[in-house]
PDB file of N, CA, C and O in Angstrom:
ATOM      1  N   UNK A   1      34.034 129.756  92.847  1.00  0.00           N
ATOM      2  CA  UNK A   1      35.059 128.762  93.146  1.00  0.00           C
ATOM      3  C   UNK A   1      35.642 128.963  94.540  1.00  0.00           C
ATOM      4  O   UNK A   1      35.505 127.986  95.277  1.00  0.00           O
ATOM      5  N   UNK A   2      36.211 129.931  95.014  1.00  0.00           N
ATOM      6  CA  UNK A   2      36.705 129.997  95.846  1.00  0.00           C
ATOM      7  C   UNK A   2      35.813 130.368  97.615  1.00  0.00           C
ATOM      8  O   UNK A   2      36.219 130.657  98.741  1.00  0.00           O
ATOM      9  N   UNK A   3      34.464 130.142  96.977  1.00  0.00           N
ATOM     10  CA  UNK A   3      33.539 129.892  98.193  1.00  0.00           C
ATOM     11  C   UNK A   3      33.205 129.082  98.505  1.00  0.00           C
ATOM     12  O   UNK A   3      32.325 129.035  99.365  1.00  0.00           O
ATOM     13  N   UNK A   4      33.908 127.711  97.793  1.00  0.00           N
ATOM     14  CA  UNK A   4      33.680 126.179  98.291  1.00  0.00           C
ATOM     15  C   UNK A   4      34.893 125.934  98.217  1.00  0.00           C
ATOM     16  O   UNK A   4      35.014 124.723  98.037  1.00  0.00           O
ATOM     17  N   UNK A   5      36.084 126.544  98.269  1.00  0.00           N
ATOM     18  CA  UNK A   5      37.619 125.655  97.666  1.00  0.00           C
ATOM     19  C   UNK A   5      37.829 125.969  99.262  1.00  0.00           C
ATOM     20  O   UNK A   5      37.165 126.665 100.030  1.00  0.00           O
ATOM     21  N   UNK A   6      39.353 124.958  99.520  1.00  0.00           N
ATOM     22  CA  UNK A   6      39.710 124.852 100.537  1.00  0.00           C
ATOM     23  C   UNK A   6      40.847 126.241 101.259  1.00  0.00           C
ATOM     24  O   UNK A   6      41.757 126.567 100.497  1.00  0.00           O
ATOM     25  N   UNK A   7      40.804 126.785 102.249  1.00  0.00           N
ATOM     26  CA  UNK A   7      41.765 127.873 102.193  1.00  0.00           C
ATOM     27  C   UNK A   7      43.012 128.246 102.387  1.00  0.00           C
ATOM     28  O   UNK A   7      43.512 129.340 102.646  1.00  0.00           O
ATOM     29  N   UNK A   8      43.666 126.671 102.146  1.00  0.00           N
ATOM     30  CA  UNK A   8      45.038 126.958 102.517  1.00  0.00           C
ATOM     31  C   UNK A   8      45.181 126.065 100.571  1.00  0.00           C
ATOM     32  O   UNK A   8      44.148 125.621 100.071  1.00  0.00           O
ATOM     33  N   UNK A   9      46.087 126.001 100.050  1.00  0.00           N
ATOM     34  CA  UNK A   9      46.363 124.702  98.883  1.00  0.00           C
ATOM     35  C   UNK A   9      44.894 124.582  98.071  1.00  0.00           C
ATOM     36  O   UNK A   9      44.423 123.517  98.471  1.00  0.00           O
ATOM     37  N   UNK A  10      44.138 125.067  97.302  1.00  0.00           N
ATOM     38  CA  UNK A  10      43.044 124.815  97.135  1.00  0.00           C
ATOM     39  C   UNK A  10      43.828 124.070  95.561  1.00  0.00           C
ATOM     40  O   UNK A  10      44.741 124.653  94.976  1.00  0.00           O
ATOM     41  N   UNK A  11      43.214 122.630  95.054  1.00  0.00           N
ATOM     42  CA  UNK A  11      43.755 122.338  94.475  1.00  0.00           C
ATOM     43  C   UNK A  11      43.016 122.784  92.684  1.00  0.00           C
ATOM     44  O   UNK A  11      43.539 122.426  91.629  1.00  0.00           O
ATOM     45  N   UNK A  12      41.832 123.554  92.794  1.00  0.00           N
ATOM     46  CA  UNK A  12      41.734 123.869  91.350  1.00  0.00           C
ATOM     47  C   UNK A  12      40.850 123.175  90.599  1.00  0.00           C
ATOM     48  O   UNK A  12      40.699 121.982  90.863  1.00  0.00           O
ATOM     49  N   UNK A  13      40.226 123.673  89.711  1.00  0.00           N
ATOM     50  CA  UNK A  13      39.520 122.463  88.729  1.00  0.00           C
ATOM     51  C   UNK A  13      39.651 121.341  88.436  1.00  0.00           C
ATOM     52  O   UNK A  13      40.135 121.649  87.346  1.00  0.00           O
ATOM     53  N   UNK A  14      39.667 119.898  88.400  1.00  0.00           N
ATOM     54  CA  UNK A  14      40.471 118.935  87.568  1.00  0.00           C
ATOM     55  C   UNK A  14      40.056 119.147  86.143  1.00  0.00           C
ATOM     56  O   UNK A  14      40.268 118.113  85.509  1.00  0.00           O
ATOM     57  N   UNK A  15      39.636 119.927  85.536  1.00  0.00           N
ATOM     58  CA  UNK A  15      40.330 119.994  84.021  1.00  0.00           C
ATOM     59  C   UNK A  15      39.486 121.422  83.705  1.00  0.00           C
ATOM     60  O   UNK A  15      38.609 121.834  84.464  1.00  0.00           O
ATOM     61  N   UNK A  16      39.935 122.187  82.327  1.00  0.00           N
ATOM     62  CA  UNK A  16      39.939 123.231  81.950  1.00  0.00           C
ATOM     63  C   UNK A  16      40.745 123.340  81.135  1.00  0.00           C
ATOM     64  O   UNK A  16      41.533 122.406  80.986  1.00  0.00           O
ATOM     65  N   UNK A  17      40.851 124.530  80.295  1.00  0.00           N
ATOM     66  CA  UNK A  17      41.329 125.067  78.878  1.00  0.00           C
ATOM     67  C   UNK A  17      42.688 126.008  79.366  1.00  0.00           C
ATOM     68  O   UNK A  17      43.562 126.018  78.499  1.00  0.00           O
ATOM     69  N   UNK A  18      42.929 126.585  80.270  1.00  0.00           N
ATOM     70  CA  UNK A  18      43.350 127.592  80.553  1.00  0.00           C
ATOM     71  C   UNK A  18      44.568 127.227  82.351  1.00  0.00           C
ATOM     72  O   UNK A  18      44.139 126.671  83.362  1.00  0.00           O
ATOM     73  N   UNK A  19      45.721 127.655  82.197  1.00  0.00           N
ATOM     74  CA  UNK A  19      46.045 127.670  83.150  1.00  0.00           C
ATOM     75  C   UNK A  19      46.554 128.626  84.035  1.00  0.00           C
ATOM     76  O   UNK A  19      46.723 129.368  83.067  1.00  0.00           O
ATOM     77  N   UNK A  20      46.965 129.315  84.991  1.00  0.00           N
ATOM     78  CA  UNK A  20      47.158 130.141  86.096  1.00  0.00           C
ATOM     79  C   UNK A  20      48.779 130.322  86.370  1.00  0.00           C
ATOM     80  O   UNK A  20      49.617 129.531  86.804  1.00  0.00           O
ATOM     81  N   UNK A  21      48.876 131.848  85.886  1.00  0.00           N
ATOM     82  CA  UNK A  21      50.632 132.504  86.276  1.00  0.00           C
ATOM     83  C   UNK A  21      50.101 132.830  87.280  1.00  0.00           C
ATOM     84  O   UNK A  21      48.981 133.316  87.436  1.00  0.00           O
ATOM     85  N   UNK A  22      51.330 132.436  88.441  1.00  0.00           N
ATOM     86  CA  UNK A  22      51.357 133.816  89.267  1.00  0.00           C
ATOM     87  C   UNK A  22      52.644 134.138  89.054  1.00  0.00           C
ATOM     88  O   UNK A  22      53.455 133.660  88.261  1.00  0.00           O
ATOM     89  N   UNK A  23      52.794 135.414  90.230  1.00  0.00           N
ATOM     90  CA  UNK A  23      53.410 136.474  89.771  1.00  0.00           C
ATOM     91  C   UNK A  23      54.160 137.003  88.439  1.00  0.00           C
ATOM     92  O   UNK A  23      53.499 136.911  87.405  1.00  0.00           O
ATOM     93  N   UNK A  24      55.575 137.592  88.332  1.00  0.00           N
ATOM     94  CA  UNK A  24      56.046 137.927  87.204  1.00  0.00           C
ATOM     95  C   UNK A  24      57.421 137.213  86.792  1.00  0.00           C
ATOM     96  O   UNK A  24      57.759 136.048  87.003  1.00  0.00           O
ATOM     97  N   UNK A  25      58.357 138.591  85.924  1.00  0.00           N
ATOM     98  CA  UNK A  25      59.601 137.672  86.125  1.00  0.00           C
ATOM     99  C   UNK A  25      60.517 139.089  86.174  1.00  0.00           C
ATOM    100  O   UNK A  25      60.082 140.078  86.763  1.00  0.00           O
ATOM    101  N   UNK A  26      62.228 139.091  85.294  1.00  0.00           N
ATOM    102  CA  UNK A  26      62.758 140.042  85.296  1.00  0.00           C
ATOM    103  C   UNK A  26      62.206 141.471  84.412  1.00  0.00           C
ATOM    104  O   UNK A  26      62.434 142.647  84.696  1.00  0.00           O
ATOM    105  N   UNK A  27      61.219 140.790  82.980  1.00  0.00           N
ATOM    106  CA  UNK A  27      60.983 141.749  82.383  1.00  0.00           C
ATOM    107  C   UNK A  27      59.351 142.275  82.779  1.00  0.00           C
ATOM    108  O   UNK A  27      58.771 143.224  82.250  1.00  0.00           O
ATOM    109  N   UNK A  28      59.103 141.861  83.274  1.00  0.00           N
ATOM    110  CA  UNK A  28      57.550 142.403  84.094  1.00  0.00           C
ATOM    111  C   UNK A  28      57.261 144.022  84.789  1.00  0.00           C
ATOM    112  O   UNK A  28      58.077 144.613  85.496  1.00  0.00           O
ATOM    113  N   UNK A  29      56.513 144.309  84.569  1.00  0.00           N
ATOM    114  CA  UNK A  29      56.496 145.920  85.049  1.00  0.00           C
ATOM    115  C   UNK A  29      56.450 145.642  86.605  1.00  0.00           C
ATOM    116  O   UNK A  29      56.762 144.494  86.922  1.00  0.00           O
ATOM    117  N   UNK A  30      56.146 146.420  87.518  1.00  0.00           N
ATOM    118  CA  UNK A  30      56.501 146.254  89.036  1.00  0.00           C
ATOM    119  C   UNK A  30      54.944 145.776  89.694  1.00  0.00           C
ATOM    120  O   UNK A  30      54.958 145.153  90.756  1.00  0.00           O
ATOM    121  N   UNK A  31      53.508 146.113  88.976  1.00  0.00           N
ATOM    122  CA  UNK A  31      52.596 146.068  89.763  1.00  0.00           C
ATOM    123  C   UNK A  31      52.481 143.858  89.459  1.00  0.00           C
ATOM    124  O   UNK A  31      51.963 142.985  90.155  1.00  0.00           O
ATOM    125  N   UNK A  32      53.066 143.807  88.436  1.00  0.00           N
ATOM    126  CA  UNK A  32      53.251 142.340  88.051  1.00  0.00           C
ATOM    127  C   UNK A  32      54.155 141.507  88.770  1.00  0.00           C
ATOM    128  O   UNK A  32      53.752 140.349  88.665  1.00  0.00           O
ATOM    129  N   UNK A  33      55.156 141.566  89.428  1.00  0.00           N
ATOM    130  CA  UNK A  33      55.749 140.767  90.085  1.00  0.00           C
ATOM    131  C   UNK A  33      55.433 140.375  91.395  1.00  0.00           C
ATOM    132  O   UNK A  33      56.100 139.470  91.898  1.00  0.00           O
ATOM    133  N   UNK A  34      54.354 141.005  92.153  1.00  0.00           N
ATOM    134  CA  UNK A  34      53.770 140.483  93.252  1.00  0.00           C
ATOM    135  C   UNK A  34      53.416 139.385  93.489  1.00  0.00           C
ATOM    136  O   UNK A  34      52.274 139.190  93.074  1.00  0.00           O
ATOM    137  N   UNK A  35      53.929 138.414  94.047  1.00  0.00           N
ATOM    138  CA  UNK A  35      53.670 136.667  94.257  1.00  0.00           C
ATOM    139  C   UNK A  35      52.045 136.815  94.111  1.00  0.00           C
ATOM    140  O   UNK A  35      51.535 135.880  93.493  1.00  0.00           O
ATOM    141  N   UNK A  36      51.260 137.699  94.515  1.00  0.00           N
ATOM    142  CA  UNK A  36      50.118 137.689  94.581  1.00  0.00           C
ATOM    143  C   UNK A  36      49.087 138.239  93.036  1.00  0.00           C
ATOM    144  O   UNK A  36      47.866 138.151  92.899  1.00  0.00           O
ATOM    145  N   UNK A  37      49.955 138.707  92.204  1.00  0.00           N
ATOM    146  CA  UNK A  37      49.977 139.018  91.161  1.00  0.00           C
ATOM    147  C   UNK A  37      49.219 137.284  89.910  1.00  0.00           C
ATOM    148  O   UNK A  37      49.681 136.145  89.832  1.00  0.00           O
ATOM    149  N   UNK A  38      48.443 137.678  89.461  1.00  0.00           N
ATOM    150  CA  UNK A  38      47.873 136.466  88.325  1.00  0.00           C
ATOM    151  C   UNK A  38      47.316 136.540  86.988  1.00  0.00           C
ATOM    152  O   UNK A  38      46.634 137.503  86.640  1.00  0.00           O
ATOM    153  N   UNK A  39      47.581 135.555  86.217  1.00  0.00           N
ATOM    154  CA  UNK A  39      47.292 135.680  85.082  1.00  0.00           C
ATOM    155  C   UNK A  39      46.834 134.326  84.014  1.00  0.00           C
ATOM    156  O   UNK A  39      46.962 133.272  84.636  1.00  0.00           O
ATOM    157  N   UNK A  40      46.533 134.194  83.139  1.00  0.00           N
ATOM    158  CA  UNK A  40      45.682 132.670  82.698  1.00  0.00           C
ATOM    159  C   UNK A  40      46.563 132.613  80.884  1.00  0.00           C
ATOM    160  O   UNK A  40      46.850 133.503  80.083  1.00  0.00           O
ATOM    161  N   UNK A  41      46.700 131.423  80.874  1.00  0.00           N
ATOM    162  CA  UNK A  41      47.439 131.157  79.422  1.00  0.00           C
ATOM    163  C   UNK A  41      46.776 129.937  78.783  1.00  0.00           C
ATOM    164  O   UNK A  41      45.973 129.152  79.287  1.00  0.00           O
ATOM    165  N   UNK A  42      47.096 129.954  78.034  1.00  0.00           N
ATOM    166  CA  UNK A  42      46.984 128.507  77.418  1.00  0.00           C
ATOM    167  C   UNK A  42      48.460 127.927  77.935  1.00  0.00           C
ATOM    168  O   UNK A  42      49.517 128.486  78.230  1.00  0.00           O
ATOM    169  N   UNK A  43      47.947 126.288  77.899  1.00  0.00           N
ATOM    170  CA  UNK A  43      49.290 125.915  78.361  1.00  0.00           C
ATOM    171  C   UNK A  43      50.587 125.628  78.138  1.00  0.00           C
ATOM    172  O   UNK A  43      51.653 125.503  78.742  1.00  0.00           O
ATOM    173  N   UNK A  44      49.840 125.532  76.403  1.00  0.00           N
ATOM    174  CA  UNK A  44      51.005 124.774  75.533  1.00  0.00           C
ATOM    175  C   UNK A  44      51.956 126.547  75.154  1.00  0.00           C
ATOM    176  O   UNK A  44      53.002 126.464  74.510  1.00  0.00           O
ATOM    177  N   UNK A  45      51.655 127.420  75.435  1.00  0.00           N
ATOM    178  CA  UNK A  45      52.450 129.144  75.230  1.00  0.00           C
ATOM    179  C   UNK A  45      54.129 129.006  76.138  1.00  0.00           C
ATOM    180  O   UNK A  45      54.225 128.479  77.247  1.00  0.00           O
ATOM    181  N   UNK A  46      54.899 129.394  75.635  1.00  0.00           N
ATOM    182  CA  UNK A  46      56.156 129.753  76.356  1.00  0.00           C
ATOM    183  C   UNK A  46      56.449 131.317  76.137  1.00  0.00           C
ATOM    184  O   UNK A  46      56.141 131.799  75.047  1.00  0.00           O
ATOM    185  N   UNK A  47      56.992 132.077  77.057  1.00  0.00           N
ATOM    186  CA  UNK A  47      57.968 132.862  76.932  1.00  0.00           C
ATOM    187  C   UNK A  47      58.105 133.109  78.020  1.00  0.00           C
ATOM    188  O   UNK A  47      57.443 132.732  78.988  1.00  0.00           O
ATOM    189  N   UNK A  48      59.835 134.416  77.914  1.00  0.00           N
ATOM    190  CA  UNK A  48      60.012 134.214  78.914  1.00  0.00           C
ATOM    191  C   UNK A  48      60.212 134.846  80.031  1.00  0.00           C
ATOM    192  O   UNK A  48      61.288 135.074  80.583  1.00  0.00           O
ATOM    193  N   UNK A  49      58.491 135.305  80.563  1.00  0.00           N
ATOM    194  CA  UNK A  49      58.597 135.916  81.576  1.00  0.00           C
ATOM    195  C   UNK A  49      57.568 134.935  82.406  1.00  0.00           C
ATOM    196  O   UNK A  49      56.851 135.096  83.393  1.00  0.00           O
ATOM    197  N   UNK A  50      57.824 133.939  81.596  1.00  0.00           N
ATOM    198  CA  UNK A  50      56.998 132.875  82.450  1.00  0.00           C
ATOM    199  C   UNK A  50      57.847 131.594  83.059  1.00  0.00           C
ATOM    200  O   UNK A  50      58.574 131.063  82.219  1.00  0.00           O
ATOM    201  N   UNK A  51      57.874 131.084  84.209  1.00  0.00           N
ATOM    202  CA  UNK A  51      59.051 129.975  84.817  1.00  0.00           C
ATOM    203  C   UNK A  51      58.584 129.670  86.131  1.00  0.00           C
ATOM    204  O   UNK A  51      57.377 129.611  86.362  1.00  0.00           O
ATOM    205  N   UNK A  52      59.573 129.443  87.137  1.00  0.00           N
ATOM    206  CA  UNK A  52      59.340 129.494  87.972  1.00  0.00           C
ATOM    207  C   UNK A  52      60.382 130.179  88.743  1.00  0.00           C
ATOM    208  O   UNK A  52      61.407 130.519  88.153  1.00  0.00           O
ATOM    209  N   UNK A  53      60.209 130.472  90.264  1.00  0.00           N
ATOM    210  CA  UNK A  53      61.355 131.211  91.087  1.00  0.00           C
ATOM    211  C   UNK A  53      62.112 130.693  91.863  1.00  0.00           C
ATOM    212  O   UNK A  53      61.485 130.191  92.796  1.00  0.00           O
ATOM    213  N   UNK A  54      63.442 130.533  91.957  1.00  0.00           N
ATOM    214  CA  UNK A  54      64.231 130.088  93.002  1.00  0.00           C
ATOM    215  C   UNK A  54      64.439 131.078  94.130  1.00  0.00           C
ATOM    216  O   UNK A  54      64.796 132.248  93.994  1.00  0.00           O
ATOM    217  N   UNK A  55      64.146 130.402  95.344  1.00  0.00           N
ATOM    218  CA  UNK A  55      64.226 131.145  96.811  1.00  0.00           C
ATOM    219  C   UNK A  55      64.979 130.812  97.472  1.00  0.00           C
ATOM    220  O   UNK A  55      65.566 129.814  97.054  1.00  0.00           O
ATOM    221  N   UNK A  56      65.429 131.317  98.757  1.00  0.00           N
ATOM    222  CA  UNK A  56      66.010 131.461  99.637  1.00  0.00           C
ATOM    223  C   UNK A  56      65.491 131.661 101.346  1.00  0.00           C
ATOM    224  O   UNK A  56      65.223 132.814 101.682  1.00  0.00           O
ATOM    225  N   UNK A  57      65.419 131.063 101.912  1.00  0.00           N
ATOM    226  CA  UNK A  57      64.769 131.521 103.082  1.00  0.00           C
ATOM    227  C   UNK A  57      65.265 132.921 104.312  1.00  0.00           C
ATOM    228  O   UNK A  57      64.695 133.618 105.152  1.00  0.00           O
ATOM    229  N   UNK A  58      66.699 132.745 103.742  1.00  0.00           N
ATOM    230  CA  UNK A  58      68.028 133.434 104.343  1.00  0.00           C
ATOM    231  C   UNK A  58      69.505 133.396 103.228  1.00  0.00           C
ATOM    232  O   UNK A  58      69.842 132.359 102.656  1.00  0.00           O
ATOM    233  N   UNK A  59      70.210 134.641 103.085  1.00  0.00           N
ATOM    234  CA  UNK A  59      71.236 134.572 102.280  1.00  0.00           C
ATOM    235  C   UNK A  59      72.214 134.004 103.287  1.00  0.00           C
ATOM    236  O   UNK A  59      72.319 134.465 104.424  1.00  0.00           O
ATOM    237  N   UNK A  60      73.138 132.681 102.694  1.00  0.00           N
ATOM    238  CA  UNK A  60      74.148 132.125 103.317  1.00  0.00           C
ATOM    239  C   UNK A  60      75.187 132.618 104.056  1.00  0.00           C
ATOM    240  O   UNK A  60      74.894 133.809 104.153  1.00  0.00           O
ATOM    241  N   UNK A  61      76.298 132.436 104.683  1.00  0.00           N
ATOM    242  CA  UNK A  61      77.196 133.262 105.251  1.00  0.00           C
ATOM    243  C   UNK A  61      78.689 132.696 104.232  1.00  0.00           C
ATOM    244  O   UNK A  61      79.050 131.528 104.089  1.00  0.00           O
ATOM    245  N   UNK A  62      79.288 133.847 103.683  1.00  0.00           N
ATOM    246  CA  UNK A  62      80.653 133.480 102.655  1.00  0.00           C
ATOM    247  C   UNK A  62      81.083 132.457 103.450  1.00  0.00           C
ATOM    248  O   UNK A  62      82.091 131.819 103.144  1.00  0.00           O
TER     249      UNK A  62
END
């Protein structure tokens, strides 16, 4: 896959069984929270070390 996908945004299969975590969350061990960090679920699964992350580019000034 990734010797024909594009290298910036590669957009992925259009269909499949299985979908793609990345990284972790608060309860994740440490080698797991690496943005670069991945993992495959079914889609319809919840819990919750699965979401998404709110960022910041810079912390505000009080």
């Amino acid at each position: 896959y990734y010797q024909v996908s594009e290298d910036r945004d590669p957009e992925g299969p259009s269909n499949g069984e299985f979908r793609i975590m990345r990284g972790g969350a608060w309860n994740t061990p440490p080698p797991g929270v690496r943005v670069s960090h991945r993992g495959w679920m079914l889609p319809d699964h919840r819990f919750s070390n699965i979401g998404f992350r709110c960022v910041l580019d810079e912390i505000p000034e009080p």
